[in-house]
N, C-alpha and C positions, 0 to 999 in steps of 0.2 A: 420484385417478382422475377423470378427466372424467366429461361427460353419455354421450358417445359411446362411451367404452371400459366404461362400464356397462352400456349396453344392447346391448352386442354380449358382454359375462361371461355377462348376464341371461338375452340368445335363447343363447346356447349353451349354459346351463346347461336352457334348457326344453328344447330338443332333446335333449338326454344322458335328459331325463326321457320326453320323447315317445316315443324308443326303448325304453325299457324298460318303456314301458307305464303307466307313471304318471301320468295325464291329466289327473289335478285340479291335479297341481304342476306340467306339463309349461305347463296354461292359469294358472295363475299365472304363472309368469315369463312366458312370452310378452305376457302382460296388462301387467307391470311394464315389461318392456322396451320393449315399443311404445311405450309411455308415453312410457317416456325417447328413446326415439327421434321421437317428434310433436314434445316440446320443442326440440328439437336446429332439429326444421324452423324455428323461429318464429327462430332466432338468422338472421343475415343470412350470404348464403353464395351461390355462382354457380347459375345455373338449372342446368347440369348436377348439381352436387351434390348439389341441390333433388330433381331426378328422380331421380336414382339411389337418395335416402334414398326417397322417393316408391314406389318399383317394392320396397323389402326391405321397408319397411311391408306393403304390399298384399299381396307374397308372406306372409309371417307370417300377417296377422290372416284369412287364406285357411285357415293353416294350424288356427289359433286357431279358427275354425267349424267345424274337422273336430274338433276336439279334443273342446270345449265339448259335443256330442251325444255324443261316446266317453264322457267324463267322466260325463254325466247318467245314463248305461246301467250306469257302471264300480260295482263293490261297493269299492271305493279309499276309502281313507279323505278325510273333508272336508278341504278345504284351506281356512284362511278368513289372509287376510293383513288386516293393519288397519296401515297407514303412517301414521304419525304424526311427525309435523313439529316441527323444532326448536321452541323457547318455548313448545311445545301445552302446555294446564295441562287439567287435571280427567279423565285418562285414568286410573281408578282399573282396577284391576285386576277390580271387580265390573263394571265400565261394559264390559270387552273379553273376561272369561268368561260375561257374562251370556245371546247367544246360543248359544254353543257349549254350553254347561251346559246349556240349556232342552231336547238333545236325547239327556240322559241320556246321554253318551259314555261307553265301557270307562275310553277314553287320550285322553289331551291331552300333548301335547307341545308345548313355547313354547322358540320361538329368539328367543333377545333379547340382543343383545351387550352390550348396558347395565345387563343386572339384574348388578349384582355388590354394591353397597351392600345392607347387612348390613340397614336399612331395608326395602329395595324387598324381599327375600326373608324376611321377617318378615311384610309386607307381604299378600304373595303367598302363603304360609303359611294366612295367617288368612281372606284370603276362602278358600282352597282345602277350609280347614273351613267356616266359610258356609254353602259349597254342599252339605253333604255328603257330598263325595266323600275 
């Protein structure tokens, strides 16, 4: 999958959440998507193009400030995304529970395509005692 056909999964998946009211997750993707769509600008490509990505930006991150004050208001639970980058070293699983734990949370829920070694969930196990929860 390309830069472009991610950040068009990305805002469409935050809109599906926009609609249903979900505004922490709805300004996450839109946050992520935008992103991948600014990079896309930097690639070389005709002025029309330019503008056109230029005008879905601006609409978005328009939308993204309405969200952002919804969100802040919303009783929704926190959304905290932490993208981490191939070859990154030292992301232990204390270093990326360590905020979200500080606010005595019920539930944590982690999407992680990559935890499947029998390590990493051992891993993850043992800070999860740590913290006491």
């Amino acid at each position: 999958m390309d830069m472009l056909d991610e950040a068009e999964q990305t805002l469409n998946a935050g809109r599906v959440k926009d609609e249903e009211g979900k505004f922490a997750e709805a300004f996450a993707l839109y946050q992520h998507g935008l992103e991948k769509l600014m990079e896309k600008l930097k690639q070389p490509m005709s002025s029309e193009k330019k503008e056109y990505y230029k005008n879905i930006i601006t609409d978005y991150m328009a939308r993204a400030e309405v969200i952002k004050k919804k969100k802040d208001t919303a009783t929704e639970p926190l959304v905290q995304e932490i993208r981490i980058q191939n070859e990154d070293t030292g992301w232990t699983f204390r270093r990326i529970l360590a905020k979200p734990m500080a606010d005595s949370p019920t539930h944590i829920r982690i999407q992680d395509p990559y935890l499947h070694a029998r390590h990493q969930v051992t891993g993850f196990k043992g800070n999860r005692m740590q913290f006491g929860t």
